[in-house]
N, CA and C atoms as an extended XYZ file, in Angstrom:
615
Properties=species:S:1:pos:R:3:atomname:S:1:resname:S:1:resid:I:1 pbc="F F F"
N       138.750      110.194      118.973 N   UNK     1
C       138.657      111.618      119.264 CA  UNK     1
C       137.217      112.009      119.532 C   UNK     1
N       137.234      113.127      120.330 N   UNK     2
C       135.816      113.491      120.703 CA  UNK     2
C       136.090      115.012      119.963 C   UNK     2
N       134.473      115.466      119.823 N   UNK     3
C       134.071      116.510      118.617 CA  UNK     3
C       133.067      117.369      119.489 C   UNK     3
N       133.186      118.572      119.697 N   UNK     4
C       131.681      119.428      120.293 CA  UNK     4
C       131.154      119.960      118.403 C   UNK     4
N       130.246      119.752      117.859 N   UNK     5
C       129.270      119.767      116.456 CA  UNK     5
C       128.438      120.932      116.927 C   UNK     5
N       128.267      122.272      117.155 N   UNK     6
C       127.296      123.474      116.449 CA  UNK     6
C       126.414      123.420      115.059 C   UNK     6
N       125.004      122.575      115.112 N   UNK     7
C       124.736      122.093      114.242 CA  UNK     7
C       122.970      123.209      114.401 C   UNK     7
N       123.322      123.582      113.135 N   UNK     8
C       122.119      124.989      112.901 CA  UNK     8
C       121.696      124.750      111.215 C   UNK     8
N       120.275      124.591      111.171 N   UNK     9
C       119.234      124.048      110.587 CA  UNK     9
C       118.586      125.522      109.970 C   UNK     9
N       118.459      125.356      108.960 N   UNK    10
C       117.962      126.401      108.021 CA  UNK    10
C       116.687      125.747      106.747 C   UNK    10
N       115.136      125.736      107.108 N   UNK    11
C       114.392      124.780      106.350 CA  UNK    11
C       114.089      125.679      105.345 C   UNK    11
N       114.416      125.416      103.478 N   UNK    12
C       113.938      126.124      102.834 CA  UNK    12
C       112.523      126.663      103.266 C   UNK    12
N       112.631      127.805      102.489 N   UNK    13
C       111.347      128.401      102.403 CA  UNK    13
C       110.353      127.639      101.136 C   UNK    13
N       109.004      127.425      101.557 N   UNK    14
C       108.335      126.616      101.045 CA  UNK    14
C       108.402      125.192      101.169 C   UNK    14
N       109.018      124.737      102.092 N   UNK    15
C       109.106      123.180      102.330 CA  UNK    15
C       107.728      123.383      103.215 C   UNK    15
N       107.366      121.916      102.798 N   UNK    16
C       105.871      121.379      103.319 CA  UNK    16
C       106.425      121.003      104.284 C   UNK    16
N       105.318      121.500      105.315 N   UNK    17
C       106.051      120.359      107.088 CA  UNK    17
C       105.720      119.163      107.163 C   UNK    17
N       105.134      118.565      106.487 N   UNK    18
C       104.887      117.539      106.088 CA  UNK    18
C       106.547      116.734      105.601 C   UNK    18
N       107.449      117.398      105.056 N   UNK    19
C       108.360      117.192      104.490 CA  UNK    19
C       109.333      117.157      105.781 C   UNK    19
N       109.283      118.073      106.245 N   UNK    20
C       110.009      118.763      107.605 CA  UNK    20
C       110.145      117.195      108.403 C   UNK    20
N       108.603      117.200      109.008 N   UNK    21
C       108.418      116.178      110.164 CA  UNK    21
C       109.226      114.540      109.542 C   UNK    21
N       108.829      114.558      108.116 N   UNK    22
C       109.805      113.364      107.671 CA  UNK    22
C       111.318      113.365      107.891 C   UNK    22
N       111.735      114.206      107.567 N   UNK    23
C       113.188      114.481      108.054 CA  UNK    23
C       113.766      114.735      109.284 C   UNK    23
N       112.404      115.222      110.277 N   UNK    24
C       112.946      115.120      111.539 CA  UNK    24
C       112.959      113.502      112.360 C   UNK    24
N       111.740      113.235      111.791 N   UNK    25
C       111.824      111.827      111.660 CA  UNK    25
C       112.945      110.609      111.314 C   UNK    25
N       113.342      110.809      110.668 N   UNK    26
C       114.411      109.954      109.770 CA  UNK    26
C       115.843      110.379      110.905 C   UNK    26
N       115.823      111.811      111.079 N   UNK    27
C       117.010      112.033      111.698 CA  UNK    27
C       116.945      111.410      113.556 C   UNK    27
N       115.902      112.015      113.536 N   UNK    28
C       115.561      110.696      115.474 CA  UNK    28
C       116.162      109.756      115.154 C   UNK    28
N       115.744      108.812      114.084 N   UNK    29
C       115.987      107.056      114.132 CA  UNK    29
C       117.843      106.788      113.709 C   UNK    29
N       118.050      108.070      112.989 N   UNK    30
C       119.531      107.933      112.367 CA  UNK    30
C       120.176      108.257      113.685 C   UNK    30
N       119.885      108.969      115.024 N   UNK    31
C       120.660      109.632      115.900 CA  UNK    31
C       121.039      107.869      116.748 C   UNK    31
N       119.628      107.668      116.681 N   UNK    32
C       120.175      106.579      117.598 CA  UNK    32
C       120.525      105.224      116.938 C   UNK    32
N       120.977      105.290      116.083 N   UNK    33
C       121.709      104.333      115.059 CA  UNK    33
C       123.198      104.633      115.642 C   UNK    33
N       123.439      106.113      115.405 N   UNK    34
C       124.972      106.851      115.376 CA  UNK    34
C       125.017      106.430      117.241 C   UNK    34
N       124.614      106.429      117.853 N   UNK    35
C       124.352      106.328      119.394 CA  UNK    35
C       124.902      105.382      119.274 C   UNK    35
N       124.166      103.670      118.826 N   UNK    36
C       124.602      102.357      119.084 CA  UNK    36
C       125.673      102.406      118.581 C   UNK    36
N       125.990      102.884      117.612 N   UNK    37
C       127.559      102.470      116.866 CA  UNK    37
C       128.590      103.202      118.390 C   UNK    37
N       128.303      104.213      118.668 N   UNK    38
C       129.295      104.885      119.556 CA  UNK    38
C       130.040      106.354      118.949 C   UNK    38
N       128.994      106.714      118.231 N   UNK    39
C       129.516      107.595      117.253 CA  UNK    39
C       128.821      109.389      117.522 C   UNK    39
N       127.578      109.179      118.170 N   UNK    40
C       126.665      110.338      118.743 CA  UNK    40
C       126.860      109.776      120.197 C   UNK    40
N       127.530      110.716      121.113 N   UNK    41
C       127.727      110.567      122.467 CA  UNK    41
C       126.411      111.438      123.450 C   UNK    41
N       126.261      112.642      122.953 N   UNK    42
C       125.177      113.470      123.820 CA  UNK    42
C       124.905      114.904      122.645 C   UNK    42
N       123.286      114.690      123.048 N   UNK    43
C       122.969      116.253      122.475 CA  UNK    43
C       122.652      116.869      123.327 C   UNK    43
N       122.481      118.102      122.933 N   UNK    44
C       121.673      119.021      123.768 CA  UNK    44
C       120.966      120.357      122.786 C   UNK    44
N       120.128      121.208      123.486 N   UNK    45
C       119.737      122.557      122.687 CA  UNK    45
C       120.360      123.562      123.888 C   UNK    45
N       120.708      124.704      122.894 N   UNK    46
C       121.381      125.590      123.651 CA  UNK    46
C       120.544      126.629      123.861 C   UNK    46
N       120.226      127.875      124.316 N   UNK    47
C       119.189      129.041      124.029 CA  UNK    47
C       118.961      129.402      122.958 C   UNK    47
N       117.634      129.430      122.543 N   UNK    48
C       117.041      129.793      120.947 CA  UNK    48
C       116.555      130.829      121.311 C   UNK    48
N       116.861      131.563      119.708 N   UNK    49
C       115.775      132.939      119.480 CA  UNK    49
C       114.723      132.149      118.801 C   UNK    49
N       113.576      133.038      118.771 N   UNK    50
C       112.408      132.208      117.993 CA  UNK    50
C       112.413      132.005      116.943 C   UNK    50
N       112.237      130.681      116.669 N   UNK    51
C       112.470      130.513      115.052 CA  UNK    51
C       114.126      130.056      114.543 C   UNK    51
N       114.700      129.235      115.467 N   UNK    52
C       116.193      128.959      115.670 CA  UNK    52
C       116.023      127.859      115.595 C   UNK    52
N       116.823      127.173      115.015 N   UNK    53
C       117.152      125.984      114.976 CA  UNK    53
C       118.352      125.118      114.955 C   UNK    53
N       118.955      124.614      116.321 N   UNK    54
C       120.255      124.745      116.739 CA  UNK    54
C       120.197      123.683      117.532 C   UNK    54
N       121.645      122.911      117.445 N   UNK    55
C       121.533      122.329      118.423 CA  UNK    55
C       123.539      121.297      118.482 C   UNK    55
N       123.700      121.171      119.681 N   UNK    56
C       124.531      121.109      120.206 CA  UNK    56
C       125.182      119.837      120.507 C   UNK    56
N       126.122      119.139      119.418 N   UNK    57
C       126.257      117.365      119.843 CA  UNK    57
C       127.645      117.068      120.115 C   UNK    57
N       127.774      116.074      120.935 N   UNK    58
C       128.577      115.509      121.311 CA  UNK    58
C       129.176      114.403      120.607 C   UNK    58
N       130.333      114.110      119.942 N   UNK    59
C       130.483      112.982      118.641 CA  UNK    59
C       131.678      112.353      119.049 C   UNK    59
N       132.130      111.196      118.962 N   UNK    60
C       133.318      110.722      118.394 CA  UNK    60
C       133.648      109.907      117.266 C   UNK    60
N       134.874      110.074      117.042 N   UNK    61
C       135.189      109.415      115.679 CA  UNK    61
C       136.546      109.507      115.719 C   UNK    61
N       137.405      109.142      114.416 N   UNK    62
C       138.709      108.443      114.802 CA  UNK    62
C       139.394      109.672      114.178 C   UNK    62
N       138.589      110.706      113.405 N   UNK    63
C       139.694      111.718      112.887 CA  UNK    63
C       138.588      112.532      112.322 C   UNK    63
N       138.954      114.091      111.639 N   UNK    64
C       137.899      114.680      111.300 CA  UNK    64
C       137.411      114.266      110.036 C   UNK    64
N       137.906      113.389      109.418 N   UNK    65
C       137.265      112.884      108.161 CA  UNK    65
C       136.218      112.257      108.263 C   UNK    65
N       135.896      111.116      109.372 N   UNK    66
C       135.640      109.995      110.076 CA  UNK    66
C       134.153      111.125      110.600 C   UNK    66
N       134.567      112.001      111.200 N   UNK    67
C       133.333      113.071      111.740 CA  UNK    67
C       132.456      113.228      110.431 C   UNK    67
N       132.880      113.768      109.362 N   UNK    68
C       132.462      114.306      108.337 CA  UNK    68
C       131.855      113.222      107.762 C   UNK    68
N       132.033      112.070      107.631 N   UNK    69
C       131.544      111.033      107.250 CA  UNK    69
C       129.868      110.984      107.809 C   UNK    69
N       130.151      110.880      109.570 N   UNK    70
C       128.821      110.614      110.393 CA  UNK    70
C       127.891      111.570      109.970 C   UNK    70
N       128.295      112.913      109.945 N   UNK    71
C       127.859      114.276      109.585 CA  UNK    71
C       127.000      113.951      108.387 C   UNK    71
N       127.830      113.839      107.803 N   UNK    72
C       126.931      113.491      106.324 CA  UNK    72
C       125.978      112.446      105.896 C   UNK    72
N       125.922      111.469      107.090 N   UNK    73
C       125.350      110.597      106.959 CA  UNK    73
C       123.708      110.727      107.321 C   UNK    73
N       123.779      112.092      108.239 N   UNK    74
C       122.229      112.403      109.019 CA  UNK    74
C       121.513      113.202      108.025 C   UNK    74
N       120.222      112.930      108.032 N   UNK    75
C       119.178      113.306      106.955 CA  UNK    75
C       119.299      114.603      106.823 C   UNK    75
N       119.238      115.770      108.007 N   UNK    76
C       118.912      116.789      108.712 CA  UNK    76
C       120.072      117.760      107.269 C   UNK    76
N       121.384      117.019      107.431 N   UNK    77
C       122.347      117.787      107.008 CA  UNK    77
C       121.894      118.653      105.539 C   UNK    77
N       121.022      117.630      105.350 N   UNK    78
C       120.429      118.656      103.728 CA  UNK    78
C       120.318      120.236      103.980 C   UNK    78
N       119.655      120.209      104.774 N   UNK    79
C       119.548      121.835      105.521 CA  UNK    79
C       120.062      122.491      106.596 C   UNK    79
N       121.793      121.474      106.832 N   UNK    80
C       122.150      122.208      108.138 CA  UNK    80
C       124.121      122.697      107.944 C   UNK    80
N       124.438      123.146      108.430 N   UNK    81
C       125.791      124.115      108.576 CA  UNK    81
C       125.773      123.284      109.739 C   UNK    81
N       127.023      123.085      109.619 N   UNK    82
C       128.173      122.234      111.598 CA  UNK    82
C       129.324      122.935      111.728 C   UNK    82
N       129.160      123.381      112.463 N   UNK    83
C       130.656      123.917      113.131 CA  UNK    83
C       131.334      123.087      113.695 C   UNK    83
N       132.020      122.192      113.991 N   UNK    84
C       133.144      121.596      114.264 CA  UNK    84
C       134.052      122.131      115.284 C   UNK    84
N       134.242      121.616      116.610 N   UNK    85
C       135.593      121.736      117.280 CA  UNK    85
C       136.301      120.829      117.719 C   UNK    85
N       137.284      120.155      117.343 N   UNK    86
C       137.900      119.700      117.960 CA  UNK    86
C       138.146      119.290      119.766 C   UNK    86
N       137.914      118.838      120.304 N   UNK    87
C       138.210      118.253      121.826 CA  UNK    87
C       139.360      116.990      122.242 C   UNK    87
N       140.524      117.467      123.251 N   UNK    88
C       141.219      116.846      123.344 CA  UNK    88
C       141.243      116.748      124.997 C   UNK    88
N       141.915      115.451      125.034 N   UNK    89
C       141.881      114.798      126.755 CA  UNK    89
C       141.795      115.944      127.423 C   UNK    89
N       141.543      116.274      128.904 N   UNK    90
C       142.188      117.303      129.639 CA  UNK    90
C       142.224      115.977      131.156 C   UNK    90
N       143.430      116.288      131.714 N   UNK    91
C       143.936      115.507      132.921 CA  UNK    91
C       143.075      115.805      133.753 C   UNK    91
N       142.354      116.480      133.984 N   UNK    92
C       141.170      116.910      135.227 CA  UNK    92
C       140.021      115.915      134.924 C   UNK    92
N       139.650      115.791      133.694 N   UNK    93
C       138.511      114.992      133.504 CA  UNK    93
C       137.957      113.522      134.263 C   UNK    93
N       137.301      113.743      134.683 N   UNK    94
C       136.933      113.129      135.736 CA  UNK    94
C       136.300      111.371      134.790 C   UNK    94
N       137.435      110.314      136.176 N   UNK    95
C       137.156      108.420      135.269 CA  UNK    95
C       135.716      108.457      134.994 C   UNK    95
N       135.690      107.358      134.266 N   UNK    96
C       134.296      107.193      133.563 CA  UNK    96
C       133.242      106.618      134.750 C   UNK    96
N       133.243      106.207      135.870 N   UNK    97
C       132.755      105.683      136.903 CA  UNK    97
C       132.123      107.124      137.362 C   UNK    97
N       132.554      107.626      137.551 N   UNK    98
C       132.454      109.320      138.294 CA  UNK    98
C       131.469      109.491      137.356 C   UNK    98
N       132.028      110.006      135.775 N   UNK    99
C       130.465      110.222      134.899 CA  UNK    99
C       129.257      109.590      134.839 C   UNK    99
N       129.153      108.492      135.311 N   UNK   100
C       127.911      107.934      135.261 CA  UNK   100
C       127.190      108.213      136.444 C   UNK   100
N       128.093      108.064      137.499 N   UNK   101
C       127.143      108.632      138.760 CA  UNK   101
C       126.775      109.702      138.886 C   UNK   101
N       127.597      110.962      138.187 N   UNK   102
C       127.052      112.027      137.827 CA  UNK   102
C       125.388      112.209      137.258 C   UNK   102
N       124.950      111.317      136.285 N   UNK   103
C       123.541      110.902      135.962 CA  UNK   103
C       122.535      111.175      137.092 C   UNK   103
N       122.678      110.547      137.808 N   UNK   104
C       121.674      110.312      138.843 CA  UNK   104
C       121.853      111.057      140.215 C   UNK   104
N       123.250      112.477      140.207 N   UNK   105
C       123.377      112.912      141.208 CA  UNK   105
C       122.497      113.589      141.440 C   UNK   105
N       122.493      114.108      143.183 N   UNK   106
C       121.881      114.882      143.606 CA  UNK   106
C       122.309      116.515      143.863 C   UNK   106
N       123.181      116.878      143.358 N   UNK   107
C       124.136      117.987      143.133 CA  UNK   107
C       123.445      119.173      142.139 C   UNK   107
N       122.586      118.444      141.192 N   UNK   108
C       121.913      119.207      139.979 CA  UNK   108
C       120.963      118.717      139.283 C   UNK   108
N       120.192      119.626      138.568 N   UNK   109
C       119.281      118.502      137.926 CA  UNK   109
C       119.170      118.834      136.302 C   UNK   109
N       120.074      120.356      135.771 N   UNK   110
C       120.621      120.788      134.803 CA  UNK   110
C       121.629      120.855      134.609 C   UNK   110
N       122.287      121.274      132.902 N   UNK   111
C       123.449      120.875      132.692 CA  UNK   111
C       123.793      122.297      131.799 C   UNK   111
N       125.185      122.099      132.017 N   UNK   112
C       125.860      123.717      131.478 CA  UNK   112
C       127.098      123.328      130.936 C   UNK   112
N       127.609      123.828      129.909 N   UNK   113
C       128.676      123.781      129.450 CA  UNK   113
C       129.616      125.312      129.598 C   UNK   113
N       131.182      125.013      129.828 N   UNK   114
C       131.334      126.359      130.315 CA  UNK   114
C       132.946      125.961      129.557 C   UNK   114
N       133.159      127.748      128.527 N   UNK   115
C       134.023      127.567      127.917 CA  UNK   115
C       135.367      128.913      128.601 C   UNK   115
N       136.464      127.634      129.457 N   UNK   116
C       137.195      128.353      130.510 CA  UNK   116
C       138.656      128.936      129.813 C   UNK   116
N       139.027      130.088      129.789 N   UNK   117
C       140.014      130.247      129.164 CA  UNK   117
C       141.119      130.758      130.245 C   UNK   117
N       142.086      130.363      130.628 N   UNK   118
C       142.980      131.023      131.335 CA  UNK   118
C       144.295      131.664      130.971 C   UNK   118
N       144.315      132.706      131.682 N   UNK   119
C       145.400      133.545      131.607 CA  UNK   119
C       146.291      133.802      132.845 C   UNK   119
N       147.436      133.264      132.909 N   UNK   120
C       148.330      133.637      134.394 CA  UNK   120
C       149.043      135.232      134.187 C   UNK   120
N       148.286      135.641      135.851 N   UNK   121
C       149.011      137.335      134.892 CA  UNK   121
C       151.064      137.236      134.920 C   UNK   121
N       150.770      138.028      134.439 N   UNK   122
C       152.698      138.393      134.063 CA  UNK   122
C       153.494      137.842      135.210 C   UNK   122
N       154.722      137.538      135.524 N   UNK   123
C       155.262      138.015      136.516 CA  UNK   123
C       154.950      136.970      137.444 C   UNK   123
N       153.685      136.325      137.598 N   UNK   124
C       153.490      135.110      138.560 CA  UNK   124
C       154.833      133.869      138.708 C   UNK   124
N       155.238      133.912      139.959 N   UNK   125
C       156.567      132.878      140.063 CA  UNK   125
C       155.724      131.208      139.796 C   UNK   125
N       156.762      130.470      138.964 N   UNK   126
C       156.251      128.958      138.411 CA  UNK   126
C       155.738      128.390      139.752 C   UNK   126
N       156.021      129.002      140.663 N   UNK   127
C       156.088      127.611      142.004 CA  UNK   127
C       154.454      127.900      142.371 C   UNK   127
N       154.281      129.360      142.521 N   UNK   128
C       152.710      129.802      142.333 CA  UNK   128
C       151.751      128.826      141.078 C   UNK   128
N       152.192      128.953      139.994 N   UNK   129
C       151.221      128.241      139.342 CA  UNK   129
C       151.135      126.539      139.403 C   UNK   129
N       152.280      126.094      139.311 N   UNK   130
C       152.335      124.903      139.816 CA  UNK   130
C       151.521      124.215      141.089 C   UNK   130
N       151.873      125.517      142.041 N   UNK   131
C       150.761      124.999      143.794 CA  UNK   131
C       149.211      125.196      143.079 C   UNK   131
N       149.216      126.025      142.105 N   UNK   132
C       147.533      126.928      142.256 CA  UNK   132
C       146.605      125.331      141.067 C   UNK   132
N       147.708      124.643      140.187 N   UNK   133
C       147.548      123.882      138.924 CA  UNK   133
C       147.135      122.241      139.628 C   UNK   133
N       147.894      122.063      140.910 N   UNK   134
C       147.149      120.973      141.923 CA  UNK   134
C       145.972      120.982      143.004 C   UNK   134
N       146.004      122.371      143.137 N   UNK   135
C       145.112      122.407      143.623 CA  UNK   135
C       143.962      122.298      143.162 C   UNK   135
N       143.835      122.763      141.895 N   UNK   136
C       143.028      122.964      140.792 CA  UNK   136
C       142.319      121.108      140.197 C   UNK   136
N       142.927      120.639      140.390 N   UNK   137
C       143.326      119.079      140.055 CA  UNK   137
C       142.421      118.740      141.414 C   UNK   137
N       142.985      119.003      142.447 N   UNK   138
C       142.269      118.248      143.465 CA  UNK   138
C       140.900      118.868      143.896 C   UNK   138
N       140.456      120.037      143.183 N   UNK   139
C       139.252      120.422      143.260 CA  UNK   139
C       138.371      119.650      142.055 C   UNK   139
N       138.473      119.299      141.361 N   UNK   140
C       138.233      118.905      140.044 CA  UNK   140
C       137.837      117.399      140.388 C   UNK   140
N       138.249      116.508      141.058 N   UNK   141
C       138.212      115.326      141.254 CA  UNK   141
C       137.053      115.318      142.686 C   UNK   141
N       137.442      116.172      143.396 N   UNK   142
C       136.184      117.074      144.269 CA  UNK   142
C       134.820      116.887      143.616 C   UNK   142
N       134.681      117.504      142.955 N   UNK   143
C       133.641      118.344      142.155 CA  UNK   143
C       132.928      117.001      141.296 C   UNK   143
N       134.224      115.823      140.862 N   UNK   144
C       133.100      115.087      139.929 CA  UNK   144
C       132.533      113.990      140.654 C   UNK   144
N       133.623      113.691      142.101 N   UNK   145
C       133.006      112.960      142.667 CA  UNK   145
C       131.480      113.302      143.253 C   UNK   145
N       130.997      114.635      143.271 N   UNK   146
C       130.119      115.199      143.838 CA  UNK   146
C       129.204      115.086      142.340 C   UNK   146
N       129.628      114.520      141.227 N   UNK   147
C       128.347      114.621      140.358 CA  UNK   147
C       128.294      116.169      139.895 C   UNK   147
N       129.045      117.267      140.216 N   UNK   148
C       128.779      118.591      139.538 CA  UNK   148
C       129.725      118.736      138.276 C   UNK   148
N       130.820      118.189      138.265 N   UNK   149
C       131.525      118.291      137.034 CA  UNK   149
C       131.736      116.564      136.434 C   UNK   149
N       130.840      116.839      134.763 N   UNK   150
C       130.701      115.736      134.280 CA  UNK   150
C       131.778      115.002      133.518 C   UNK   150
N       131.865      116.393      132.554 N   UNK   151
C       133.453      116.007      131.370 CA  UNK   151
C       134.242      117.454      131.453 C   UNK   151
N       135.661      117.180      131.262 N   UNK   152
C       135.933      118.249      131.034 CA  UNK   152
C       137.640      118.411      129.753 C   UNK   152
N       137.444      118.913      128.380 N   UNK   153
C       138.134      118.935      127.418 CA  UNK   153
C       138.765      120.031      127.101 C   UNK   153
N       140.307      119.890      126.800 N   UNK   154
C       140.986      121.391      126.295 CA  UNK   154
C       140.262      121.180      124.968 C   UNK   154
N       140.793      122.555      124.581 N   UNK   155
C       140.074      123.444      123.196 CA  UNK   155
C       141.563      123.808      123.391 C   UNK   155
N       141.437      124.039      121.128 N   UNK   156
C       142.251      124.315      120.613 CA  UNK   156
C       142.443      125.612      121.282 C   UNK   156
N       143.902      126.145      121.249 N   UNK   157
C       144.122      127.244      121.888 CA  UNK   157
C       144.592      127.151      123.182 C   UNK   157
N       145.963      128.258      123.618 N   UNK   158
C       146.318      127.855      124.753 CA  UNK   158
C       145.594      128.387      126.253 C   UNK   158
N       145.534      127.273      126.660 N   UNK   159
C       144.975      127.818      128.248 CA  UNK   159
C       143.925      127.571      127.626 C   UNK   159
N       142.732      126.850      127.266 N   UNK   160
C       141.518      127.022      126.789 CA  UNK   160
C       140.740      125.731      127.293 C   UNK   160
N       139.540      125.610      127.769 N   UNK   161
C       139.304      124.611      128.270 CA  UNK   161
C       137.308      124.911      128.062 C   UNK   161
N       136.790      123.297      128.414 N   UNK   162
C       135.554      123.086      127.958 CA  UNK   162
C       135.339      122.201      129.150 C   UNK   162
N       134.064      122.730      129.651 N   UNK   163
C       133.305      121.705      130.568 CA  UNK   163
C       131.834      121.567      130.838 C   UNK   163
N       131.713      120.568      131.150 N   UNK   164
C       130.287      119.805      131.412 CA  UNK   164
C       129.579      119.697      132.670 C   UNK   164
N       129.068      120.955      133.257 N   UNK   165
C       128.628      120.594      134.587 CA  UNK   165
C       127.377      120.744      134.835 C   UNK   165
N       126.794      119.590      135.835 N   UNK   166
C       125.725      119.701      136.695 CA  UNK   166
C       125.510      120.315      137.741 C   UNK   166
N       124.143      121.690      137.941 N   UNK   167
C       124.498      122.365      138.525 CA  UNK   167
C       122.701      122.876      138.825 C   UNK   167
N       122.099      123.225      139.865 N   UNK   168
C       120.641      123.963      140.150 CA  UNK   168
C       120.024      124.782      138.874 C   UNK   168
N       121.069      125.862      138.580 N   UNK   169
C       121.117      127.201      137.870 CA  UNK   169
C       122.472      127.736      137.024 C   UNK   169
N       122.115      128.881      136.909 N   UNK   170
C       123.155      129.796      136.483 CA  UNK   170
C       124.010      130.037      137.633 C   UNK   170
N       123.281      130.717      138.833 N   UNK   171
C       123.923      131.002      139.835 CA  UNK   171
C       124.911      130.357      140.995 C   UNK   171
N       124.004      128.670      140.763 N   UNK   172
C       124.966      127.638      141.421 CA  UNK   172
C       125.793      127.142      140.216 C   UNK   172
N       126.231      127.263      138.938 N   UNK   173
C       127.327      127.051      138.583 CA  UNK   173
C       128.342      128.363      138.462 C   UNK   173
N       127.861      129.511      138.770 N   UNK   174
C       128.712      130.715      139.311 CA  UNK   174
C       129.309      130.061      140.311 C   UNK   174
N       128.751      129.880      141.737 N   UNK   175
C       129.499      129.516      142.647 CA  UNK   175
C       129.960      128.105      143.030 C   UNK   175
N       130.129      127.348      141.776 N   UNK   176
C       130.626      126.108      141.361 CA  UNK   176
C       132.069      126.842      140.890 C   UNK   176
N       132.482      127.806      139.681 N   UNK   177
C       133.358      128.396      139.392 CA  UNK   177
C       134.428      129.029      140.374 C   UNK   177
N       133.594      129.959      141.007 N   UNK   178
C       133.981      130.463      142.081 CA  UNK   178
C       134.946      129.751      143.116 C   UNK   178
N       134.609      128.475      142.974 N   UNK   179
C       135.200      127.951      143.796 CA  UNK   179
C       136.978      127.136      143.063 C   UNK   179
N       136.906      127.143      142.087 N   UNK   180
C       137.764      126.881      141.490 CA  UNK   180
C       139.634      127.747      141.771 C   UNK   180
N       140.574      126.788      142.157 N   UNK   181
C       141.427      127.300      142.644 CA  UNK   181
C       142.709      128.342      141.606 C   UNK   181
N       141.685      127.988      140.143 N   UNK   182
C       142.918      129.007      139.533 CA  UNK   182
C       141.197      129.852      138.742 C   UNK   182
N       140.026      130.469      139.291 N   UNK   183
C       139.335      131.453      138.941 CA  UNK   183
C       139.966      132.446      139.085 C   UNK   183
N       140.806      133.032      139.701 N   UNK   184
C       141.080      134.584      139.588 CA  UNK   184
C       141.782      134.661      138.203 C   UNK   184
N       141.931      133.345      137.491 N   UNK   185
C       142.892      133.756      136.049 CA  UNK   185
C       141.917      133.094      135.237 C   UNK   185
N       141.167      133.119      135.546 N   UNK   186
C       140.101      132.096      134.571 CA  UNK   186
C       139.105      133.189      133.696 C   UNK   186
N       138.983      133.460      132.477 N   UNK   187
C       137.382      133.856      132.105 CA  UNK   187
C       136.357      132.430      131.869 C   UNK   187
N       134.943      132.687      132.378 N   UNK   188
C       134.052      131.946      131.930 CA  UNK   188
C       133.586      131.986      130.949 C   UNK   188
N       132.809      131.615      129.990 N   UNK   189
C       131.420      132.045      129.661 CA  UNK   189
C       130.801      130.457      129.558 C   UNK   189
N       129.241      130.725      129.920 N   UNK   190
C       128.682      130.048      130.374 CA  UNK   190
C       127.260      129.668      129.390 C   UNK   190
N       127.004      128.168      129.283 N   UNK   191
C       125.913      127.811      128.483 CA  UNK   191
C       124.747      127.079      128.667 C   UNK   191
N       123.923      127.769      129.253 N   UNK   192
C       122.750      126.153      130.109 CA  UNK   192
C       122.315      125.418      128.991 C   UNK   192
N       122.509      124.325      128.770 N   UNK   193
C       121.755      123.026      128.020 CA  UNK   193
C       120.647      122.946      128.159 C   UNK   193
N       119.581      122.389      127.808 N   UNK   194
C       118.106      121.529      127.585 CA  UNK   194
C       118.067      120.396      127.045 C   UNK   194
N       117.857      119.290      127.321 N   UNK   195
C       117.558      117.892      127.102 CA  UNK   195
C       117.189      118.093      125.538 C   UNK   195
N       118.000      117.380      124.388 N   UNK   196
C       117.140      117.093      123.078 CA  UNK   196
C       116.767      115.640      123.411 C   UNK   196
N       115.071      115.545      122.434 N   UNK   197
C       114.642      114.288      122.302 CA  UNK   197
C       115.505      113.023      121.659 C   UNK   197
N       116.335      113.828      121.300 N   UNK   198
C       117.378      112.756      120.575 CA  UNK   198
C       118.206      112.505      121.406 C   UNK   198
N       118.942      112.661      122.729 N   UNK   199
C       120.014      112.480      123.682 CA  UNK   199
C       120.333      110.934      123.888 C   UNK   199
N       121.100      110.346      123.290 N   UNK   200
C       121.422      109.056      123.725 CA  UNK   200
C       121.675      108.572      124.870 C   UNK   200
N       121.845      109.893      126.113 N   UNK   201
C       122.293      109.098      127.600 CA  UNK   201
C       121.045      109.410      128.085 C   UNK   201
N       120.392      108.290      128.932 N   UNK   202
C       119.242      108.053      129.796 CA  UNK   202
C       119.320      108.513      131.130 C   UNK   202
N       118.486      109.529      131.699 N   UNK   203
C       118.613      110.057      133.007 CA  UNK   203
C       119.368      111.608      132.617 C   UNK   203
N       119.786      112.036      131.816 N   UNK   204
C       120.163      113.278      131.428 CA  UNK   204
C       119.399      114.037      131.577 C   UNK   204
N       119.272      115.720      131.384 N   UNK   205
C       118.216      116.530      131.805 CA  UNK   205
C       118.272      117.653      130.565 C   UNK   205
């Protein structure tokens, strides 16, 4: 199973940074321990207020116990809260061949995560959603062959969906969306990433 981790860092007050830098320390070398095993897939930082300390990982493991295990295993956790979500297959997600070339595309040179929720309005005949649900499919396979869409996972909840795309901006993953054949039922919201020093995939941004 794969895990999206909301992992937010709170350093007592009065800790020596001296203390700090050891633990940030310890947690670098533990990330890429959890990396080789296959257990830390990708980090990232999401937008900070000043003085935030947050950050955004990508995990697998065989069940949420198995998570909680890795979790607990990183130095950091002394002073950190994880939010936990669950991530399950989604059929759009583009073969693992596609993700890697994604790395090195020329499509983007940042990365966004975008949490898609859909709603079909009332009344829509099945044969409509069915045409609008392949098309959707064949845009998707579009898109990763092009290196703009990296991963993409349902979220708990129906109609709910999570994705990974490479994209210029904000504005070229607007009209990355945009182009999507079931957006008129879609809400976005949208998350630009930043490279953490800890990121286990090479060529990431």
């Amino acid at each position: 199973m794969e895990f999206l981790v909301t992992m937010t860092t709170h350093v007592p007050e009065g800790t020596s940074q001296a203390a700090v830098e050891d633990v940030r320390s310890r947690e670098a070398a533990h990330s890429g321990e959890l990396a080789a095993q296959g257990n830390l897939l990708r980090l990232w930082r999401p937008p900070l207020q000043p003085g935030e300390w947050r950050t955004l990982g990508l995990f697998a493991a065989a069940d949420a116990a198995a998570l909680e295990k890795v979790l607990a295993s990183m130095p950091l956790r002394v002073w950190r809260t994880d939010e936990v979500t669950p991530l399950s297959p989604h059929p759009n997600d583009p073969p693992h061949t596609a993700r890697l070339g994604s790395l090195s595309s020329e499509a983007g040179n940042r990365e966004f995560l975008t949490t898609l929720t859909l709603t079909v309005p009332a009344g829509t005949p099945s044969e409509t959603v069915d045409a609008t649900t392949a098309r959707e499919a064949d845009r998707a396979r579009t898109l990763g062959g092009e290196g703009r869409l990296v991963r993409l996972w349902r979220l708990p909840g129906e109609g709910r969906a999570l994705g990974l795309w490479r994209a210029h901006d904000e504005a070229d993953v607007q009209e990355i969306m945009a182009s999507l054949p079931l957006y008129p039922w879609l809400s976005v919201e949208t998350t630009p990433l930043t490279r953490h020093p800890s990121d286990p995939v090479s060529g990431a941004v």
